[in-house]
C-alpha positions in Angstrom: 0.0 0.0 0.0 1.2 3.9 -0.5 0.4 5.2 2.6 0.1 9.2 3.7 0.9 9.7 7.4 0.3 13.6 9.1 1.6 14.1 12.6 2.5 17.3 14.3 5.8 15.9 15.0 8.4 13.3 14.1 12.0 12.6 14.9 14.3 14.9 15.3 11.8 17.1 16.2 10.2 15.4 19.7 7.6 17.1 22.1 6.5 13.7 23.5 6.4 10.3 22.9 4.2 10.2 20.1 7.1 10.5 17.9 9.2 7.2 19.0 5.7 5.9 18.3 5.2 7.2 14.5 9.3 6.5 14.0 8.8 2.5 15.8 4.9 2.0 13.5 6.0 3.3 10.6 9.7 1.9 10.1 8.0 -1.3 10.7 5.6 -1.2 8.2 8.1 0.4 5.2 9.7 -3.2 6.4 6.5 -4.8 5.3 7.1 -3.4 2.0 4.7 -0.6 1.8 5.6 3.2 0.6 5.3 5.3 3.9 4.8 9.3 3.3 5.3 11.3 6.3 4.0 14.7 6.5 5.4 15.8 9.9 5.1 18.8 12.0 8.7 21.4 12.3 7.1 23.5 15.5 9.8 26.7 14.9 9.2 27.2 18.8 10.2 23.7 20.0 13.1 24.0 22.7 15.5 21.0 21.3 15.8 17.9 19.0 16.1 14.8 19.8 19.1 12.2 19.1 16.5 9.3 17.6 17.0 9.7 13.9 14.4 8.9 11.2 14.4 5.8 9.2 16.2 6.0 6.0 12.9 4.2 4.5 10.2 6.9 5.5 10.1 9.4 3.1 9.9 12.9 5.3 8.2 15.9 4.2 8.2 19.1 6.9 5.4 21.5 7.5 6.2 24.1 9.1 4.5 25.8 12.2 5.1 27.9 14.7 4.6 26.4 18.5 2.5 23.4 19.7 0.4 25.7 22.0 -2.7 25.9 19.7 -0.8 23.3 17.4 -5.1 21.9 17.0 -5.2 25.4 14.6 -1.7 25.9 13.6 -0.9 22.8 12.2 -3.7 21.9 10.1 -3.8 25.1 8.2 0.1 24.7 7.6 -0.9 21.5 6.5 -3.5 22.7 3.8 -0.7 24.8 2.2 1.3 21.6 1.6 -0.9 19.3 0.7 -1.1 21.9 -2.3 2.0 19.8 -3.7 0.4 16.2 -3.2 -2.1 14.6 -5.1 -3.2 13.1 -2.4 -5.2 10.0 -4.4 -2.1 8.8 -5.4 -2.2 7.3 -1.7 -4.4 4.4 -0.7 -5.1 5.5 2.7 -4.3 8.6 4.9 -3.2 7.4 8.8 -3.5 10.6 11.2 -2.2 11.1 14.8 -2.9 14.7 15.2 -6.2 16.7 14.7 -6.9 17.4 11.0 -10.8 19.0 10.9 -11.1 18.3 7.0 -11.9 15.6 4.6 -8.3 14.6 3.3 -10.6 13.0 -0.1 -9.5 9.4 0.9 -9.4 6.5 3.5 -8.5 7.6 6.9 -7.6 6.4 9.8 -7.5 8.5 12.6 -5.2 6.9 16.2 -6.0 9.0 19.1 -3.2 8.5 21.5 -4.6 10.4 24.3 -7.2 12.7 26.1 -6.5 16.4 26.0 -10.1 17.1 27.7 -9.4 15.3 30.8 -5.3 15.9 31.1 -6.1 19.4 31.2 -7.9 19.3 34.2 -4.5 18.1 36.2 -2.9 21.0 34.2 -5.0 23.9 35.0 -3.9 23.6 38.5 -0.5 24.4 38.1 -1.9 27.4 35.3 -1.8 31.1 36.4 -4.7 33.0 35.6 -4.0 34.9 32.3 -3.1 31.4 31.3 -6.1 29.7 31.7 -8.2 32.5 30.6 -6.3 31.4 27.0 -6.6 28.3 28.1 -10.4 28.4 28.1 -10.6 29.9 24.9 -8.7 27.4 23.4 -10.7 24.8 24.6 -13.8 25.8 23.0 -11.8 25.6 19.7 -10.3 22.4 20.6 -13.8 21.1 20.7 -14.9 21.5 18.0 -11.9 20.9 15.8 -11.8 17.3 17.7 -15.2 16.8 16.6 -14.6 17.7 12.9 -12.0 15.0 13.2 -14.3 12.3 14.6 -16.3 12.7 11.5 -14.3 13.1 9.1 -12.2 9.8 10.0 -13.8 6.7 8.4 -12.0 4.6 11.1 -10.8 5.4 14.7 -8.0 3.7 16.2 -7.5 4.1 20.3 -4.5 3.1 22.5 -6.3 1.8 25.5 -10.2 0.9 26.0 -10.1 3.6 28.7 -8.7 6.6 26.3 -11.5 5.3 24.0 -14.5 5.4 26.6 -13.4 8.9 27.9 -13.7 10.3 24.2 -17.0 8.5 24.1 -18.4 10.2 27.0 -17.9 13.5 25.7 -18.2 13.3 22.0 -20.7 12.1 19.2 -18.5 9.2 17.7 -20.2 7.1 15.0 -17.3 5.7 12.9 -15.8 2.2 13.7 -13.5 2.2 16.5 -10.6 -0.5 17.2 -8.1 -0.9 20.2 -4.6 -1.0 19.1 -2.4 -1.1 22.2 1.5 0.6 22.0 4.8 -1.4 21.5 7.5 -1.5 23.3 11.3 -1.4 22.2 12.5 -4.1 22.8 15.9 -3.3 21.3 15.9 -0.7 24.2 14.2 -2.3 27.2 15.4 -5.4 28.1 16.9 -7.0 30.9 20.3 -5.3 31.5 22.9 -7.0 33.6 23.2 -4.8 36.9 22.8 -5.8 40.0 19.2 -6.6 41.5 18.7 -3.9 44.6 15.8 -3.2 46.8 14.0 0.0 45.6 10.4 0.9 44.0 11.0 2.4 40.7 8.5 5.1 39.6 8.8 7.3 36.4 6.9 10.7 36.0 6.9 13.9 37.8 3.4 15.2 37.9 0.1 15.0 40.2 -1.6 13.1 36.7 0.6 10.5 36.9 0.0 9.8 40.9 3.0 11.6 42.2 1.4 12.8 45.3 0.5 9.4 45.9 3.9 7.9 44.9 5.1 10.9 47.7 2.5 8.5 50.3 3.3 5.4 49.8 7.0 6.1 50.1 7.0 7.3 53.6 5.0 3.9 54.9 6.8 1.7 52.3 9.6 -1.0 53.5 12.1 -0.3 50.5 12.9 3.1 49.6 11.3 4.7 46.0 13.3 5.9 43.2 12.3 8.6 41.0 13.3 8.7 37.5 11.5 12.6 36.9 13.2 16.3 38.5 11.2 16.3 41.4 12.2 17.4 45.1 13.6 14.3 47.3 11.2 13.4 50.4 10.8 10.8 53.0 12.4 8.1 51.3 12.3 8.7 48.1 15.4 9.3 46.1 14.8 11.7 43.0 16.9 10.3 40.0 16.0 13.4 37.7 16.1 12.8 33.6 17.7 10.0 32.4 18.1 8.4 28.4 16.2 5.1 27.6 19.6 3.0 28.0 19.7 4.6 31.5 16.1 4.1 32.6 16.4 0.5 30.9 19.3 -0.3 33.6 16.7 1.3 36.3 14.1 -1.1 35.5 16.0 -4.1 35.6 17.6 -3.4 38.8 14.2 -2.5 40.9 12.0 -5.2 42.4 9.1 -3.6 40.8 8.2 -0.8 39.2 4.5 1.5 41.1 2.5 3.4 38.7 -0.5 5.1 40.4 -1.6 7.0 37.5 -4.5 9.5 38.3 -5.1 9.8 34.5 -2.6 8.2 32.0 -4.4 7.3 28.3 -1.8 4.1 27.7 1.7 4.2 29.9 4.5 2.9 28.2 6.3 3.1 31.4 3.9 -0.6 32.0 5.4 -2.1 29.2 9.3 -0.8 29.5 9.3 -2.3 32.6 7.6 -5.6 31.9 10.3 -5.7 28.9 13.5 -5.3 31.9 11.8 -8.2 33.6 10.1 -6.4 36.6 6.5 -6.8 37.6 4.3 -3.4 37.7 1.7 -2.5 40.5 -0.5 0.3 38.5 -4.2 1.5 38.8 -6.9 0.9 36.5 -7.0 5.1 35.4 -4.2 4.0 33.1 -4.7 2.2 30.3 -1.9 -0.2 30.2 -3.7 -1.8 33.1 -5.2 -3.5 30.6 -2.9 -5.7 29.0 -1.6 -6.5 33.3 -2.6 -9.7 34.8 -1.6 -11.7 37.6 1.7 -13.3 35.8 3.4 -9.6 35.5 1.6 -7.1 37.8 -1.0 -6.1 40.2 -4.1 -3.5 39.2 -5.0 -2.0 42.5 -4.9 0.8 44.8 -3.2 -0.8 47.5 0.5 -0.1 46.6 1.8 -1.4 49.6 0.2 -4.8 49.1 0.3 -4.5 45.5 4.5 -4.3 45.7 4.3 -7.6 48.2 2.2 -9.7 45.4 4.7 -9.1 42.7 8.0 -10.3 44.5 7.8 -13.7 44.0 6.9 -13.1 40.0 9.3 -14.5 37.6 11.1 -12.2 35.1 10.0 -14.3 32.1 6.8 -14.1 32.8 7.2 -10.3 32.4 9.4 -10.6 29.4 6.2 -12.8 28.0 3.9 -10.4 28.4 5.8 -7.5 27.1 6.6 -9.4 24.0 2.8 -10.0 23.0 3.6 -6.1 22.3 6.3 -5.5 19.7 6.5 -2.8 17.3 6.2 -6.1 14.9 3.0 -7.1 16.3 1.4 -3.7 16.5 2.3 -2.7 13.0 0.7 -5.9 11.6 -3.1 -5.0 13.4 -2.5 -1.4 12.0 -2.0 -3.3 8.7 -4.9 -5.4 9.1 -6.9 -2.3 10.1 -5.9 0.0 7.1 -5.7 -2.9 4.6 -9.5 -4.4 5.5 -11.4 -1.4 6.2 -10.1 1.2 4.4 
């Protein structure tokens, strides 16, 4: 298949982790032997690039916008522009992982890879108030340029049953929908060889991804709690601040488990990372990775403390097991199947 891909951003240029997504999918299915077009997002305000480099098989085109505050308006009218110099039904199917509020004039498969509506309401707590004033604005624009998208999209593709029954409950959704859970690296996260020691790993630095609760349970807990995230150091808990994925993959593998007590996450690939370094995962069910964690690899609970107990005796294969039902491999064949079926 010739397929378009639009994102509002790609390796080198990172703002999260939808890009080692796009760069993981896509490489992946140019291996397949299909011809992968990526229209990607250049953000002039971004603060840095990244190391990752692009595959030399994806064939890159740059749109150029100014900063991914208000990317929901920016982007897609940058986007119009360049789509000037496609002829856009020489493609079989369009795959989108960023809001585009128009008919593209072909198949399309939109991924939604999280919830904007509900993150912002952890955000706007740390928001002065000029800057949720714009905030607000925005959001009524957001709305309805999410909406646009829903319908336009012929097929919707969500990372996690929960990230797609929080869209449900606030917006009119009538095309086909299909859970397509994230990969994990496994050419990154696997076990390392350093040596096992006795600390909770968690990785985040926010109230959204339980870090109030992380700050809890590490003054009752029996092994002290590693942070990988800048955060201040309390009550046993050691703050590790920012570390690259070879760093966090030797993290993983030395903790006895790693605590996720997400107050909102859509997916988590911190769940599978972890499973992929060997070590079990305690994480609630407000993030969706809880999904794919049973009793072999993890715990799903609010009890952290008990939660951490359960998981010692689990064996490291189990959780390498698990984590393999999830590569990039696998992930990009049911995008296949979904794009190649229905569209």
């Amino acid at each position: 298949m010739d397929l378009i891909v639009i994102s509002r951003e790609f390796p080198p240029y990172v703002a999260g982790g939808i890009s080692y997504h796009l760069k993981n999918l896509y490489s992946k299915l140019a291996d397949f032997g299909h011809n992968i077009t990526i229209l990607a997002g250049r953000p002039r305000a971004i603060d840095t690039t990244d190391s990752i480099e692009s595959a030399e098989s994806l064939d890159i085109h740059w749109v150029d916008y100014y900063s991914l505050s208000g990317y929901h308006l920016q982007f897609p009218t940058a986007l119009y522009n360049t789509l000037r110099g496609f002829d856009i039904h020489d493609y079989d199917v369009a795959l989108t992982h960023t809001e585009i509020p128009y008919d593209l004039g072909i198949p399309t498969l939109h991924k939604v890879h999280d919830a904007k509506h509900i993150e912002r309401t952890f955000s706007r707590t740390q928001m002065g108030v000029l800057t949720k004033i714009a905030d607000s604005a925005l959001a009524r624009t957001r709305r309805w340029t999410t909406q646009r998208v829903f319908d336009c999209a012929d097929r919707l593709i969500f990372n996690s049953e929960l990230t797609e029954s929080v869209w449900k409950d606030e917006y009119q959704i009538s095309s086909p929908t299909h859970i397509v859970y994230n990969g994990v690296d496994q050419e990154i996260f696997y076990p390392r060889d350093v040596p096992d020691d006795e600390y909770v790993l968690f990785v985040g630095n926010s109230p959204r991804k339980g870090l109030p609760k992380v700050r809890a349970f590490a003054r009752e807990a029996s092994y002290p709690v590693y942070v990988v995230g800048d955060v201040a150091e309390s009550e046993n808990l050691r703050a590790i601040g920012r570390v690259d994925q070879s760093e966090l993959a030797e993290y993983y593998s030395s903790a006895i488990a790693t605590i996720h007590p997400a107050n909102f996450e859509a997916f988590g690939n911190v769940i599978l990372e972890s499973l992929a370094c060997g070590t079990p995962v305690v994480v609630s069910d407000r993030c969706g990775a809880a999904e794919i964690v049973d009793d072999s690899c993890g715990r799903v609970t609010d009890d952290y403390h008990t939660g951490v107990t359960d998981v010692l005796g689990l064996s490291p294969d189990s959780c390498i097991a698990k984590a393999e039902e999830f590569s990039w491999e696998k992930v990009a064949r049911k995008t296949e199947l979904i794009a190649t079926e229905h569209c």
